[in-house]
TIZA-912498 format. One record per residue: x, z, y of N, C-alpha, C in turn; residue in three letters. Coordinates in pm, whole numbers, plus 50000, padded with zeros to 5 digits. Example, Ala and Ser with C-alpha at 12.3 -4.5 7.8 and 13.67 -1.06 7.14 Angstrom:
// TIZA-912498
513195078049431512305078049550513205078049670ala512855070849775513675071449894512905078750003ser
This chain:
// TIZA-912498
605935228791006605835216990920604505217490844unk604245206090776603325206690712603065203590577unk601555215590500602535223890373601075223090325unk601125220890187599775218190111599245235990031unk598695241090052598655257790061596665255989930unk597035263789852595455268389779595615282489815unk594245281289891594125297489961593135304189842unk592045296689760591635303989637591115293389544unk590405298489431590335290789308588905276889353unk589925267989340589115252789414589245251789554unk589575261389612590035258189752591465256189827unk592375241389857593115238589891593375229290028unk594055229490147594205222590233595425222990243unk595295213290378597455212990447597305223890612unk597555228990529598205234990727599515237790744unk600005238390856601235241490949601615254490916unk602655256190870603965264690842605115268290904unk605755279590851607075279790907608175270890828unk609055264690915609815258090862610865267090763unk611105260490651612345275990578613945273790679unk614315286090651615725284890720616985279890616unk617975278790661618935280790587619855290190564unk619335299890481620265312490441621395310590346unk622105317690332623405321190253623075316190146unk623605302190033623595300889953622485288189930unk621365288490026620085279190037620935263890101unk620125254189993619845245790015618175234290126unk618475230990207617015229790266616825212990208unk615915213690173615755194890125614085188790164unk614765177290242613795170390307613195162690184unk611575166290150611175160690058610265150290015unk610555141289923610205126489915609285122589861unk608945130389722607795128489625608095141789491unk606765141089455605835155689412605285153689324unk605535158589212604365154289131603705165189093unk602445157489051601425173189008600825170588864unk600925179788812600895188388631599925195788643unk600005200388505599125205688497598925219688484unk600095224088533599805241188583599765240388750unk599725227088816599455229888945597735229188950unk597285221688848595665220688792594915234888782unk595985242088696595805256188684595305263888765unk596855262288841596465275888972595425269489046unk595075258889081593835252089167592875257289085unk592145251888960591175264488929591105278688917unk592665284288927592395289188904592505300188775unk592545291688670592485294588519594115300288518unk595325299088599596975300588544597295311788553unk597435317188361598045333588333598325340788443unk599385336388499599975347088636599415347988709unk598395341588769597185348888865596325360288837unk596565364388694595615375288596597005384588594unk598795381188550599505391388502600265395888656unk599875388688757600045395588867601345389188917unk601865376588852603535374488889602985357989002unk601745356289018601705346489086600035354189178unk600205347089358598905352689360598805343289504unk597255343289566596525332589641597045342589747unk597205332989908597805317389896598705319489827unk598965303889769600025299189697600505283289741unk601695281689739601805268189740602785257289653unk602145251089596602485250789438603715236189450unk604145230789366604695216789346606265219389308unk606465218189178607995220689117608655209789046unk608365197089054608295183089022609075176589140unk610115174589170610715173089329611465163389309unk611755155589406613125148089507612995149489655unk614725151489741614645144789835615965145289884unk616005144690012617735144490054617675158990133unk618895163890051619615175390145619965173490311unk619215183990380619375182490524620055190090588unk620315203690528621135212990543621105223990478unk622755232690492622985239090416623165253290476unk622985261590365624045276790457625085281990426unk625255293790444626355297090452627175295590328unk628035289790274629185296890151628325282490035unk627635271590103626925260490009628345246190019unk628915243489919629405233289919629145219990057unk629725219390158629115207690207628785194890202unk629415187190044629515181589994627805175189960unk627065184889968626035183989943624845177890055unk625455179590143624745172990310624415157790264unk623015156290282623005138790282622795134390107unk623155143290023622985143989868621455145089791unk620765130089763619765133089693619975137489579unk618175143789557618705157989458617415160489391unk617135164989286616195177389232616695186489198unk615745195089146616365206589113615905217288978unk615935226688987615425236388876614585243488894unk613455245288872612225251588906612275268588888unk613165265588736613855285288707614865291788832unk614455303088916615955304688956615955323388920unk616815318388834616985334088755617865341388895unk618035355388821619185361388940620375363788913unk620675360488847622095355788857623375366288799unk622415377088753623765388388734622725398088601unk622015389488537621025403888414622295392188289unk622025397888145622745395488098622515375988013unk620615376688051620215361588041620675353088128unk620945355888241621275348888323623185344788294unk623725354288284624855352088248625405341888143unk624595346188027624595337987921623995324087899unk623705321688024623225301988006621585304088011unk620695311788006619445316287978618765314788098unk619025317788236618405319688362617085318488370unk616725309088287615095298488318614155313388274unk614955321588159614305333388077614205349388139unk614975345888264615615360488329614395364988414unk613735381588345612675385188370612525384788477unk613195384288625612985385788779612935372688841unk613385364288723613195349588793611835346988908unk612715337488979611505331989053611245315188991unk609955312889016609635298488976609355290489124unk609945280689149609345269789261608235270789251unk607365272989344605965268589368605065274989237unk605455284889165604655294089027604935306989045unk606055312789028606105326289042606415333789123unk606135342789184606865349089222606545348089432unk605765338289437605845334789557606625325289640unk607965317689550608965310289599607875293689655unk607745292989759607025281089793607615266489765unk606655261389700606685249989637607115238189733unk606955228089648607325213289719606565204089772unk605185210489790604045202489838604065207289996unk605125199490052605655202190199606665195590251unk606905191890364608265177490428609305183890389unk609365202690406610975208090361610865216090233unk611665215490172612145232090046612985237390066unk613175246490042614535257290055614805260389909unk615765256389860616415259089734618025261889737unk618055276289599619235277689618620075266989584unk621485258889655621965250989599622285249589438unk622785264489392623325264589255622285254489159unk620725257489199620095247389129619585237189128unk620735227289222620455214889260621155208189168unk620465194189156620715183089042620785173989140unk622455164389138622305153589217621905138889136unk621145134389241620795118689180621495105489231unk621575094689139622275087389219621805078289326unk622265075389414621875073389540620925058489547unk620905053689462619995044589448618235043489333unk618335058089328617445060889235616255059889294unk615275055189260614215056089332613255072389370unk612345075289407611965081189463610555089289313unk610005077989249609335078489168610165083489030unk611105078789023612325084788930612775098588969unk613195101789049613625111589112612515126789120unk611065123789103610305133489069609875134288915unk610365126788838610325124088733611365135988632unk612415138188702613245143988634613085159988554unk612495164988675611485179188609611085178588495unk610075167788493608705168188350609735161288241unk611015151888276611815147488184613045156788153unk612925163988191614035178288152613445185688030unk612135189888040611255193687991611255186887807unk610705173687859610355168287747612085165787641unk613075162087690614005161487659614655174687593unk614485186287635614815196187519614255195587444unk612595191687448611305191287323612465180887214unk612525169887251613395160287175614545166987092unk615485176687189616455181287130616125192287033unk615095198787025614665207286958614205200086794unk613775191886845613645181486691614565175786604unk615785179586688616845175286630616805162786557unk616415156186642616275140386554617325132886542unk617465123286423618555112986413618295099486405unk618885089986431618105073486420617365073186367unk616735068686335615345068386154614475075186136unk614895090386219614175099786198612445096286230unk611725101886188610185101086185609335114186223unk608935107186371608395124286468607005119586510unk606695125786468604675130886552604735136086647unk604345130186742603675140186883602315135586921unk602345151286911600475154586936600495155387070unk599675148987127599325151787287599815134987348unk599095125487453599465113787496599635116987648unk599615133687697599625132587788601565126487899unk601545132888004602935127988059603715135587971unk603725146887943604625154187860604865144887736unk604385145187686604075131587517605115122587544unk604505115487647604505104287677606515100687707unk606465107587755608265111787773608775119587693unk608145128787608609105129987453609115119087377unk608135109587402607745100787266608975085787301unk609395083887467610135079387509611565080187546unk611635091187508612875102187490613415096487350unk612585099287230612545102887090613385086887060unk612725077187118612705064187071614185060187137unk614265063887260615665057287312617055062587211unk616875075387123617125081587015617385076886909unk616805066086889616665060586757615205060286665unk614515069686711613345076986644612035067786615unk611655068386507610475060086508609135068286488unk608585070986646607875074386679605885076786666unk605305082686617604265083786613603265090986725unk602255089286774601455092886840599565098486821unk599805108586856598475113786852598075116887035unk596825108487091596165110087178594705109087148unk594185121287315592825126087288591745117487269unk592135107787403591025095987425591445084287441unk590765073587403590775058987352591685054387525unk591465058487646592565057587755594215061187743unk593885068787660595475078187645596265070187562unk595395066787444596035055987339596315042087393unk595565039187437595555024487526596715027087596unk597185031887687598185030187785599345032487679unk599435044587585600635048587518601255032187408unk600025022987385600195009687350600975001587412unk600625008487550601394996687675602594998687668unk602915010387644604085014087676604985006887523unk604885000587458605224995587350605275007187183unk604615013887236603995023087090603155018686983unk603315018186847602365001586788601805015986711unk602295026486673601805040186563601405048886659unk599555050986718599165055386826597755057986745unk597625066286714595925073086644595655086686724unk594255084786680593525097586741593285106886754unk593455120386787594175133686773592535134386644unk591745129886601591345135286512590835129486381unk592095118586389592645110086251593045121686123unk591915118886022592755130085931593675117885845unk593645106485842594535098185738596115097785826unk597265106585834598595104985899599645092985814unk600235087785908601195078385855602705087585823unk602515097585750603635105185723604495098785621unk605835107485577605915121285600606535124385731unk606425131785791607645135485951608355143885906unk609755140385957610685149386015610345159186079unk609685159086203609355167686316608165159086368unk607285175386380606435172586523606625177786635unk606175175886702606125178386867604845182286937unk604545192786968603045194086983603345195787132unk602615185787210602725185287366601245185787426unk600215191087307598775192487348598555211987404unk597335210087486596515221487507595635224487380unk595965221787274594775220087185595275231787069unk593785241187103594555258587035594615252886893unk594465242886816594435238286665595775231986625unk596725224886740597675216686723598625226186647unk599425238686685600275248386656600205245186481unk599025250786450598955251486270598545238486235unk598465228886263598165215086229600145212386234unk600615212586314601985204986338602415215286164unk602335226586159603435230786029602905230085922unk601255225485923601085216085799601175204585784unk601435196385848602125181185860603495178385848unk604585185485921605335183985896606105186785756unk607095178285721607625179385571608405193985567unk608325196885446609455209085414610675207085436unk611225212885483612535219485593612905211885733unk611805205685816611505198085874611485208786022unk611085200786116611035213986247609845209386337unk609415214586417608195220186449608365226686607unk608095217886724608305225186827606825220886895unk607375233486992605925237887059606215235487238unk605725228287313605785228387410604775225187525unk603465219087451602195224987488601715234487491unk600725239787579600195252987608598625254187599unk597835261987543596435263987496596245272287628unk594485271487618594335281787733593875293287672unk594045295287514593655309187475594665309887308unk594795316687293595685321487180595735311087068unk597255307287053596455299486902596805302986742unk596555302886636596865308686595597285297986469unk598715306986413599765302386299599655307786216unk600035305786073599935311185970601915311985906unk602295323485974603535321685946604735318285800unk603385322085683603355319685548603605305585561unk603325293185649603735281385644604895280485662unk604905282085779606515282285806607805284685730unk607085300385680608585302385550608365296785388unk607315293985377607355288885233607995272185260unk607845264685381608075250885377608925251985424unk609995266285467611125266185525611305259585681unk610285257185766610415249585858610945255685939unk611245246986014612225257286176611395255986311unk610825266886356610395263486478610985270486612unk610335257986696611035260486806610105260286967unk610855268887035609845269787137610615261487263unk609935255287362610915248087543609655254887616unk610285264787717609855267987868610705260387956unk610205250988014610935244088131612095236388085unk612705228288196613415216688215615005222288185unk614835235588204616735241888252617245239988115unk618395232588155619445226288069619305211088016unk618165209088053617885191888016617765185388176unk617945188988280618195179888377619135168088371unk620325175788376621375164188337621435151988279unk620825156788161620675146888085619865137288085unk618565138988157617355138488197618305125788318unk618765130388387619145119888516620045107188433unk620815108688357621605103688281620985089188216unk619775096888127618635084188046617995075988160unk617665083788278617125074388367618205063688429unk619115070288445620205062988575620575049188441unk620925055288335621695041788226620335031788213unk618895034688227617935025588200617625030288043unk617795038287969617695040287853616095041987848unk615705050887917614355054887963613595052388066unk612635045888130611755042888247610445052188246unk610255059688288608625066788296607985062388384unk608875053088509607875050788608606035044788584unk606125041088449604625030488448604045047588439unk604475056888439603445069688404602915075388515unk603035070088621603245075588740601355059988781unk600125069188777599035057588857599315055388985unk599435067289125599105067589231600345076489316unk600475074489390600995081889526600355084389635unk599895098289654599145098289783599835112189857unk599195110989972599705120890105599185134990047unk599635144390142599075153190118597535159290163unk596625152890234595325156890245594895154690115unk595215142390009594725141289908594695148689771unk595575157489826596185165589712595325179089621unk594065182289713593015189989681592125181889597unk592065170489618590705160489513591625157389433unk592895155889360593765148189316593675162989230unk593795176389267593865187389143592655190089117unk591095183489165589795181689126589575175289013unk590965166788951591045154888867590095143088891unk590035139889028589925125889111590775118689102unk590535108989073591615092789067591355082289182unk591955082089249592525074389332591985064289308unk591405053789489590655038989462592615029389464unk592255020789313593415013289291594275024489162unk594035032089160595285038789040595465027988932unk596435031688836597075024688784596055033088645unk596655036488513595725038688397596895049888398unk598045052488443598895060788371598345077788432unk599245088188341598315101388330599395108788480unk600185103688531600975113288659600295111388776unk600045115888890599895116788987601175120989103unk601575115189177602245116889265602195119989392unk602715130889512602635127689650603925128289711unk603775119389834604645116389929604185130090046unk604965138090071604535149590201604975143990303unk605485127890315605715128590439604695120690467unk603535118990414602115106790413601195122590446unk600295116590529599445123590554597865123490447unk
């Protein structure tokens, strides 16, 4: 089959693979659409931690953003599942340490990551092999663009729950990227009256479209406070200690953007303003729910989504090339069964 592979840092093509099998417990899923983030950006330059701590290494083949339909199963897999569109969980812990037991898996040190750690090959390919246990079914009329959506909205949706927000409540999120962009759409279907900080006058513009009217510039010092909670969904090593001096006293403070170098807190904030902070690695435990906001219409991300392209395109597309015709929004999508 054919499988979108980065053999080193800036260098990516499609070549022909082995097809995965179906072993004991594996799910095989014929796959529909892909989206690419920005730790698949990473490992394409290059720059992503685990290529340095040794838990990820070239070739690699990346894409943990998934839909498609189950084609077959193996041994001891529900059959129920044959013919069942699906995503899934990018964490697959092992199943027997005491994180894993306890609801934690996404945290379980031997985990493997789809298409990040460990070597488990990604979704930038016609098949995946996933264990069933971490399949998420969708409903059968979901679209395809929805359906890769659910990952980055698993994600953003614990960010939400971590804020513990209530109707009225009043939340900052730093960052306009897709992550933002679906907490900030998350927050609102919530009740939440939402604020926005994006980098560039594009980011703000679209986050407008999306019906956001409180949208300033990540380097607005006048804030329309006070907040409840921020949400820091930026790369930006300054956001961390900016969010726990903004936010109000006994207020909360989550972190789910990532810097590419240390950032640094002043934990004296934290406990004198009593704030609560909180950290989200990954989607595990917000899928569900995640399919739920989409399927009721509560939430739409599709306008976030510019382009869909095949997989030859998928090397200029982690160059951060935009597509002739894209749309303004910050996702990128591929179809593996488009060439």
């Amino acid at each position: 089959m054919r499988a979108f592979v980065i053999t080193s840092p800036g260098h990516g093509e499609v070549q022909e693979v082995p097809e995965p099998t179906a072993d004991p417990g594996l799910a095989i899923v014929a796959v529909e659409r892909v989206g690419v983030c920005g730790t698949d950006q990473e490992f394409f330059s290059g720059a992503m931690a685990y290529l340095d701590s040794g838990d990820a290494e070239f070739p690699i083949r990346i894409g943990h953003e998934w839909c498609g339909t189950v084609v077959e199963i193996g041994e001891g897999v529900d059959p129920t599942w044959l013919g069942a569109k699906v995503s899934g969980d990018t964490m697959l812990g092992c199943g027997e340490c005491r994180r894993c037991t306890t609801g934690r898996q996404h945290l379980c040190e031997d985990r493997y990551e789809i298409g990040i750690r460990h070597g488990w090959p990604g979704a930038l390919a016609e098949k995946l092999a996933v264990p069933a246990r971490s399949l998420v079914r969708l409903p059968d009329d979901m679209d395809p663009t929805l359906g890769a959506l659910v990952e980055p909205g698993g994600n953003a949706l614990r960010a939400v729950r971590g804020a513990n927000l209530a109707p009225g409540s009043k939340v900052l999120v730093i960052g306009a990227g897709a992550i933002g962009l679906l907490v900030a759409q998350i927050a609102r279907a919530q009740g939440a009256e939402v604020h926005l900080l994006g980098r560039s006058q594009r980011s703000q513009d679209f986050a407008r479209s999306l019906g956001f009217d409180k949208v300033m510039s990540t380097e607005a010092t006048k804030l329309d406070g006070p907040y409840d909670a921020v949400i820091d969904c930026s790369n930006d090593v300054a956001a961390p200690a900016r969010a726990a001096d903004i936010v109000e006293p006994g207020g909360r403070v989550v972190f789910i953007g990532l810097s590419g170098t240390p950032s640094t807190l002043d934990t004296r904030v934290i406990a004198i303003k009593d704030v609560t902070a909180v950290g989200v690695l990954s989607a595990s435990g917000g899928l569900h729910g995640t399919v739920d906001l989409y399927a009721q219409g509560a939430v739409d991300p599709r306008p976030l989504v510019a382009a869909t392209v095949g997989l030859s395109h998928v090397a200029a597309i982690l160059s951060g090339e935009r597509p002739e015709g894209a749309g303004a929004g910050p996702k990128m999508h591929v179809d593996p069964r488009l060439l």
